[in-house]
N, C-alpha and C positions, 0 to 999 in steps of 0.2 A: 570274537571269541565264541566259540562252541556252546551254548548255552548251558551242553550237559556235563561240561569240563571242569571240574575244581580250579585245576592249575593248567594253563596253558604257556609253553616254552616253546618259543619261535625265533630260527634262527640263532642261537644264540654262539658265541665267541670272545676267547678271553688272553690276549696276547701279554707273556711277558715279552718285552724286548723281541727280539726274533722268535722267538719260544711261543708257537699256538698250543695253548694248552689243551682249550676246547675249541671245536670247529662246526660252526655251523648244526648248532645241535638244537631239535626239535622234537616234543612228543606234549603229553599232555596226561592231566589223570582224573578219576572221577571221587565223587565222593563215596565211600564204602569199597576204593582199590587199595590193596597193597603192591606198592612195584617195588622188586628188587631193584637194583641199579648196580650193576657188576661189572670189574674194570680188573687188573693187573694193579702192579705197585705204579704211581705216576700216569695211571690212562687216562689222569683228568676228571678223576670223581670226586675228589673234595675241593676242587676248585670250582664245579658245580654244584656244589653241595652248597657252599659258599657263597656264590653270586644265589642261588633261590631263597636263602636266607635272610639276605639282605647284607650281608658283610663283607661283601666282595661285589665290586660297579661291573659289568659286561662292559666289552670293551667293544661288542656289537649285538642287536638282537632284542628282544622284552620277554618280558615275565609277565602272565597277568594270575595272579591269587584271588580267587572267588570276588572276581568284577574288576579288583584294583590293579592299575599298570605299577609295578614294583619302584619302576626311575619315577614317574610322575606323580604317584602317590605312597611313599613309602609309610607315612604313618599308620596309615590304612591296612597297604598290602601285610604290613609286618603285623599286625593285631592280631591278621587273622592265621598266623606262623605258630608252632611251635616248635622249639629246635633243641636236641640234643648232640650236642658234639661229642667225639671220638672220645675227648677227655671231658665229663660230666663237668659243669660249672657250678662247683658245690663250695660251698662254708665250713668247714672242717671245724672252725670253734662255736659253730651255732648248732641248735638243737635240730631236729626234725621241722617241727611246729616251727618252729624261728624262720626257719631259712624259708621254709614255703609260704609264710604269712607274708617275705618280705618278698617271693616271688611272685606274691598275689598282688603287692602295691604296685610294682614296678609294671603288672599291667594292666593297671587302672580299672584294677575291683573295687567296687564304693566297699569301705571301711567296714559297714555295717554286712554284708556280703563275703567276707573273707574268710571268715570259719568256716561257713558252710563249703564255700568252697576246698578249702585244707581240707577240711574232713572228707569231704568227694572225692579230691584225688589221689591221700591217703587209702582209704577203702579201694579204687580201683588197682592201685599197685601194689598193694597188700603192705601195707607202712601201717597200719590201724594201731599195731601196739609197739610199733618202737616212735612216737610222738616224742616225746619229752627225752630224750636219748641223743646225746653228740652224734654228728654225722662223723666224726672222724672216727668214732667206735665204732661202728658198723663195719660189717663186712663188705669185700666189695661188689658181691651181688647186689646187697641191700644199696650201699650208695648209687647203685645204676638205677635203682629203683627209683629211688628221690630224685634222680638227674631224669626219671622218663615222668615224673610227678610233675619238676616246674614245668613240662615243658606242655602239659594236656591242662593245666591248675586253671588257663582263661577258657577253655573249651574250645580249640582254634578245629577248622576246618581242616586245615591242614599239620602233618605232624612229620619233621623229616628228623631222621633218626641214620647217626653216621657211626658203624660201626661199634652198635648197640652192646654186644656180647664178646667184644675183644678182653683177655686175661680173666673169664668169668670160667669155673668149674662144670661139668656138663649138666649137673643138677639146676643151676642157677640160670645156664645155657635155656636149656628148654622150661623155666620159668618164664624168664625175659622172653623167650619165643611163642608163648601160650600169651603174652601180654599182648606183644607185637597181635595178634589173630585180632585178639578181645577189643584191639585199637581198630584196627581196621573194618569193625562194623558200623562205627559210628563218625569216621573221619575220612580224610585221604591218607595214606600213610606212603613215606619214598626211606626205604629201607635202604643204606649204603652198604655195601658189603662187599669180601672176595670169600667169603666164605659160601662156598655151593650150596651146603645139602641147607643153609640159614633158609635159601631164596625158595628150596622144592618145598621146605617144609611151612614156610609164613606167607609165601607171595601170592597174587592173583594172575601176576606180571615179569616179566624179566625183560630188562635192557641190558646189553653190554656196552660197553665204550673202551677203546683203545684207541691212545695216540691222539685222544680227545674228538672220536667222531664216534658216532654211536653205527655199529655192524652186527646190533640183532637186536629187537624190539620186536615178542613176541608173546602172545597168552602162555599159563603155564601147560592149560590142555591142550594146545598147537603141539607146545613142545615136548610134551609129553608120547603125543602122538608122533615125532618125527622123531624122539629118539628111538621110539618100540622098533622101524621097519627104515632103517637108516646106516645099516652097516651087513656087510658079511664078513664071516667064515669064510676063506677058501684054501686048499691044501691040494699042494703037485706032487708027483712021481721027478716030477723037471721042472722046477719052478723059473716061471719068466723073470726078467729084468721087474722091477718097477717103474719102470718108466714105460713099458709096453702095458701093466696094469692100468697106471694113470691116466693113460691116452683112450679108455674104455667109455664111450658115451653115460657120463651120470655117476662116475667116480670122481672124489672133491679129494682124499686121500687114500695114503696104500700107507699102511704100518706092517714093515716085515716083521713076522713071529719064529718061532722054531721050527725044524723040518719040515721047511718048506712051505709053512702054513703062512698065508698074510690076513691083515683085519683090516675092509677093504667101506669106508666112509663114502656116502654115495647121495643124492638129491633125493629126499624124501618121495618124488613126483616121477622118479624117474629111477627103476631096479634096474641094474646091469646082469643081473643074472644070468640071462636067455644069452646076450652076447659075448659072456664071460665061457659059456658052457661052448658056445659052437666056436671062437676060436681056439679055445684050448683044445677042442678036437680037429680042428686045421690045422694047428703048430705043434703038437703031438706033446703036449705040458703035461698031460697022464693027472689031470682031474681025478680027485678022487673023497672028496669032499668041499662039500658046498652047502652051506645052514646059516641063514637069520641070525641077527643079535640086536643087541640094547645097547643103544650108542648111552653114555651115562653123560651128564650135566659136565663133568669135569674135561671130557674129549671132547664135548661140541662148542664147549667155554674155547679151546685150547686150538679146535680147528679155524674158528671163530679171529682170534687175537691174531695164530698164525696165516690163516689167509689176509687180514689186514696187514701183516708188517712184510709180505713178501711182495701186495701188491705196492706197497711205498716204494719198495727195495727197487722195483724195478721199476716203477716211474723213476724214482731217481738217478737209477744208472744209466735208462733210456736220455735221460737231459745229459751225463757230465759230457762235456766233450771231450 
């Protein structure tokens, strides 16, 4: 293992029946990252979510969590977890204090130790004054609050958090996402998400995965930087086919737009411009605009998913006989 890795995940894979759900998925994270972790509906992100948890066995691959291998030592590897699922795991007839004093036993805080800790992680999630208050009265900002409370209450290294801010109002939204930051300088944090602007605005990291293999794993200033100088503007008098676009050295796609205009996705390393400008003057296209853009999080998400499922499509069809 990495020695400066929190969480290391190698190779991993999780078949139902014929169904790969995840494939062959590896990355790793440090202590003080936030990674998003972004997929479509079904790309295999809560079934990874799941097996790092400890809730779901891999069906190949290991987990190691700050030293411990996950299958070989799970008492261990899971100590040092904290996990918030999709749907918070709350007591609705217990109190504030209740429910987190019993999610303080459950991870073997000595007795004498348990207030203090309640009160720590009250205070960090901002629970300070609704203690003695039913969780099922709370709102359900506040219940996500108590659900991100058990899940930091042992101090684990590690904090994964599965679609943290789902049916939360935008106020409560960017609470929860001011939390998520304030978590992330003192832990590892793996953010699940489909939600885009969640990952620009909390992450240090973004992975995608689709169809259960992961097809981008990148810092957020990489990607920041490939989406500033990563597309054009271009607009004909005669506009070409797209498929004569496409076939332009360092074009990845062509989106036709209105009169004639197309919005033209391109390899960050590699600008078509120069060869866009002197065919269009060999094949007589009547050029007449040509400008930079900002690829945004949502079309590089989108190019991203879509380059993975066309290249299946055509492995696939390449085999039927």
């Amino acid at each position: 293992m990495n020695d400066s890795a929190l969480v290391e995940v190698s190779h991993l894979a999780r078949a139902y029946g014929d169904l790969q759900a995840v494939k062959d998925v590896s990355f790793s994270i440090r202590k003080g990252e936030v990674l998003g972790f972004l997929g479509p509906n079904g790309a295999g992100k809560t079934t990874t979510m799941q097996i790092l948890s400890g809730n779901l066995a891999p069906s190949a691959g290991s987990v190691t969590i700050a030293g411990h291998d996950l299958l070989e030592e799970p008492r261990a590897a899971k100590s040092k977890i904290g996990y918030l699922p999709e749907q918070p795991p709350l007591y609705r007839e217990l109190t504030v204090d209740e429910y987190l004093d019993y999610c303080a036993a459950l991870n073997r805080i000595p007795r004498g130790e348990r207030k203090a800790a309640v009160d720590k992680a009250k205070e960090r999630c901002g629970l300070r004054e609704v203690g003695r208050r039913l969780i099922g009265n709370l709102s359900k900002g506040f219940q996500q609050r108590v659900g991100l409370a058990q899940a930091i209450i042992h101090l684990p290294p590690l904090v994964i958090l599965d679609e943290p801010t789902v049916g939360l109002d935008p106020i409560q939204i960017r609470e929860i996402r001011a939390l998520i930051r304030e978590l992330g300088r003192e832990h590892g944090v793996i953010l699940s998400t489909h939600i885009l602007p969640e990952v620009q605005a909390t992450c240090d990291r973004v992975q995608i995965i689709h169809q259960g293999e992961l097809v981008l794993n990148e810092s957020i200033g990489n990607l920041e930087r490939h989406m500033k100088g990563a597309s054009l503007t271009v607009a004909f008098r005669t506009p070409p086919d797209v498929e004569a676009l496409k076939a332009i050295a360092g074009v990845s796609a062509v989106k036709p737009e209105q009169a004639g205009r197309f919005l033209l996705l391109h390899d960050a390393d590699n600008n078509p411009t120069d060869a866009i400008m002197r065919l269009a003057g060999e094949r007589n296209w009547g050029l007449y605009e040509i400008r930079p853009g900002r690829v945004s999080l949502e079309q590089l998400f989108v190019e991203k998913t879509a380059a993975a499922t066309s290249g299946v499509e055509s492995t696939t069809a390449g085999t039927t006989p």
